[in-house]
LOVEXTOR-965204 format. One record per residue: residue number from 1; residue in one letter; x, y, z of N, C-alpha, C in turn. Coordinates in nm, 3 decimals. Layout:
# residues N
   num   residu       n_X       n_Y       n_Z      ca_X      ca_Y      ca_Z       c_X       c_Y       c_Z
   NUM        A         X         Y         Z         X         Y         Z         X         Y         Z
...
***
This chain:
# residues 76
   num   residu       n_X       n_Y       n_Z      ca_X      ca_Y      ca_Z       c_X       c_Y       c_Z
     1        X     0.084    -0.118     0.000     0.000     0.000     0.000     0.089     0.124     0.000
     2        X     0.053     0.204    -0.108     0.170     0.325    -0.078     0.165     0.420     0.001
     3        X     0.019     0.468     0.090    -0.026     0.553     0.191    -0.011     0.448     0.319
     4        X     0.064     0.343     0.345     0.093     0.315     0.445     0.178     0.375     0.547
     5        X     0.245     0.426     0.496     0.381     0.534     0.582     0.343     0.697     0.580
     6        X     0.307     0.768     0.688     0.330     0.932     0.698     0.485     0.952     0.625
     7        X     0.465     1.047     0.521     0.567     1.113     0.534     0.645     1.041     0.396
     8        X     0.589     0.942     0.356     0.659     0.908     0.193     0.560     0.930     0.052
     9        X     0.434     1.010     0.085     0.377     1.060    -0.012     0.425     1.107    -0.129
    10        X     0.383     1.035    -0.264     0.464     1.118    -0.396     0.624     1.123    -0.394
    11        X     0.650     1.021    -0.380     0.833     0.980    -0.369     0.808     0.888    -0.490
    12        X     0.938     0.933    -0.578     0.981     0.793    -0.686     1.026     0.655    -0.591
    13        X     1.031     0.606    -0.680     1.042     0.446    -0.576     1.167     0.473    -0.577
    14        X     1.261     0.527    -0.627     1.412     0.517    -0.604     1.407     0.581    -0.439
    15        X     1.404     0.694    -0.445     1.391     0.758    -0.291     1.320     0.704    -0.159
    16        X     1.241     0.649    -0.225     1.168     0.564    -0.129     1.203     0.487    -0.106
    17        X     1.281     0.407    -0.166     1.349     0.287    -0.114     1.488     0.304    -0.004
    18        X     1.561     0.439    -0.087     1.622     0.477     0.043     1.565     0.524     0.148
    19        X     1.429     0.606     0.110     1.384     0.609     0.305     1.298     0.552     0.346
    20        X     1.277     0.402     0.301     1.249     0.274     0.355     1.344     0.256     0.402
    21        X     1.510     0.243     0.364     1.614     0.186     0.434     1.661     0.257     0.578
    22        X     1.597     0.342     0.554     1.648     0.479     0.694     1.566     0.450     0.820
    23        X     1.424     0.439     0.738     1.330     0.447     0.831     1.343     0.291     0.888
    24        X     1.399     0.159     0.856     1.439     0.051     0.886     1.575     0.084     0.967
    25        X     1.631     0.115     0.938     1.752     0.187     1.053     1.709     0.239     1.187
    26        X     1.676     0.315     1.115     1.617     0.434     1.254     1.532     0.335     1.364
    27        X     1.410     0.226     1.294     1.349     0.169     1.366     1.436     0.067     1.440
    28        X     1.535    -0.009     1.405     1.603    -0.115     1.443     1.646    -0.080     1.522
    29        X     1.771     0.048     1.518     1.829     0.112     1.635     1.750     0.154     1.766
    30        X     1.633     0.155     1.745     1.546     0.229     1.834     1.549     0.350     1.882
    31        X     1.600     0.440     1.770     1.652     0.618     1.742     1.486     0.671     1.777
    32        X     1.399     0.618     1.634     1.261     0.708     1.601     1.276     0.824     1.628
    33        X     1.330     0.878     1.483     1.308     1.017     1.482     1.174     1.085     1.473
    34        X     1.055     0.975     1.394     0.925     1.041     1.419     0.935     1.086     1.226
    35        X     1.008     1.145     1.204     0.975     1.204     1.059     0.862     1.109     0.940
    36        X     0.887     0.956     0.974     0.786     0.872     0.863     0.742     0.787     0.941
    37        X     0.613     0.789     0.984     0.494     0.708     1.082     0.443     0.622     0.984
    38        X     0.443     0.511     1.039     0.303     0.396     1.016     0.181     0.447     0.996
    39        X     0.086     0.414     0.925    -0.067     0.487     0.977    -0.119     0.339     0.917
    40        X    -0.122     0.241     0.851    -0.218     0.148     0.846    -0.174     0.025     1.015
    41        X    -0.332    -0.057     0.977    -0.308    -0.150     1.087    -0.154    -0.265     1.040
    42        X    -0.159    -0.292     0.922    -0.006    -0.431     0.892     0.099    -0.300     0.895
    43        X     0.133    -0.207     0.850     0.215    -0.176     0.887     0.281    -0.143     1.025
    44        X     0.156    -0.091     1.074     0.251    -0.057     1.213     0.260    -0.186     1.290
    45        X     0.185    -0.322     1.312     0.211    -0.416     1.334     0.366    -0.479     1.264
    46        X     0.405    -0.465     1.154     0.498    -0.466     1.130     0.645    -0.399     1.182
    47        X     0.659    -0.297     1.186     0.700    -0.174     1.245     0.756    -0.210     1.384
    48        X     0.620    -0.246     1.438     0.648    -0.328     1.585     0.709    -0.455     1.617
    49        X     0.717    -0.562     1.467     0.831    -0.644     1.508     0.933    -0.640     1.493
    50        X     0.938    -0.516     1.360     1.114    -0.468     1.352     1.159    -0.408     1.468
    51        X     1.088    -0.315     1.533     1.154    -0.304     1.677     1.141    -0.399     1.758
    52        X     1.069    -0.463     1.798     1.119    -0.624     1.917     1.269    -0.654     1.842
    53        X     1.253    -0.685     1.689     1.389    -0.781     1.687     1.479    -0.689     1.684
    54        X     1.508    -0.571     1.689     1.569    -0.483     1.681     1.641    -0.499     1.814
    55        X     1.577    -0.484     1.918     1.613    -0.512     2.033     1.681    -0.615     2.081
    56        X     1.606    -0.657     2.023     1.694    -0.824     2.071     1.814    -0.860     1.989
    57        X     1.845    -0.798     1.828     1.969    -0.797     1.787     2.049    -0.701     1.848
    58        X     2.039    -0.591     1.938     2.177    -0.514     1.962     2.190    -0.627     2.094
    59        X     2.072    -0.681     2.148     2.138    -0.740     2.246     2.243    -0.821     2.266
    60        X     2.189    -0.919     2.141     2.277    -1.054     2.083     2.426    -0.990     2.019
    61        X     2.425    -0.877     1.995     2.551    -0.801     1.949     2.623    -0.755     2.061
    62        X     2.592    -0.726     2.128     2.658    -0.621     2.247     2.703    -0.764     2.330
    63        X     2.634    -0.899     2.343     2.649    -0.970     2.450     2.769    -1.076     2.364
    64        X     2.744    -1.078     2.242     2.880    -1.127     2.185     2.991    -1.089     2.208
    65        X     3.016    -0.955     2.178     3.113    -0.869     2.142     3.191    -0.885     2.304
    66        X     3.070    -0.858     2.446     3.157    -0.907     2.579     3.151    -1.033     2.612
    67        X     3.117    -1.146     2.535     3.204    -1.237     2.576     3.290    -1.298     2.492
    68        X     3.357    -1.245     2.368     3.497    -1.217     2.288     3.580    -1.129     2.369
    69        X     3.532    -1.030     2.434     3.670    -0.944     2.523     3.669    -1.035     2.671
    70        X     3.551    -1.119     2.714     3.566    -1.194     2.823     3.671    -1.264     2.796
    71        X     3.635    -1.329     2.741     3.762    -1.457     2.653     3.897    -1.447     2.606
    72        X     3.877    -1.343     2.586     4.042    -1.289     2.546     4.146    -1.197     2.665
    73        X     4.059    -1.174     2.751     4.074    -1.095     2.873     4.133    -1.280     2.944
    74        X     4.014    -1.379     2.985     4.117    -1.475     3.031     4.149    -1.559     3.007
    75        X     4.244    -1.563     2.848     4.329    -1.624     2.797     4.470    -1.538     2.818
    76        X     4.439    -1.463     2.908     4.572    -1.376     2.903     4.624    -1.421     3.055
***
């Protein structure tokens, strides 16, 4: 649906696809700048599982990353 998103009205699909990719950034990170809203019901249901997994990937990132410096901390 192309009136699914505030804020990408009358965009070529080229542009839109980059601020699909932003607005997938922005959501993952859990930034939300607010500039391009959801307004249907699948999208923002959507929206809402890119942020759960969003969450749960910096977790799985951040909890890797300390136990590679755990590990290398006592191998020393």
């Amino acid at each position: 649906d192309p009136f699914a998103f505030r804020g990408l009205e009358a965009i070529p699909w080229e542009d839109n696809f980059s601020n699909s990719a932003y607005f997938s950034f922005v959501t993952l990170t859990t930034l939300g700048y607010g500039d391009i809203s959801p307004v249907t019901p699948i999208a923002k249901t959507l929206v809402y599982l890119e942020s759960v997994v969003g969450v749960f990937y910096m977790a799985v990132v951040v909890s890797s990353l300390v136990s590679s410096n755990l590990g290398r901390n006592t191998a020393r």
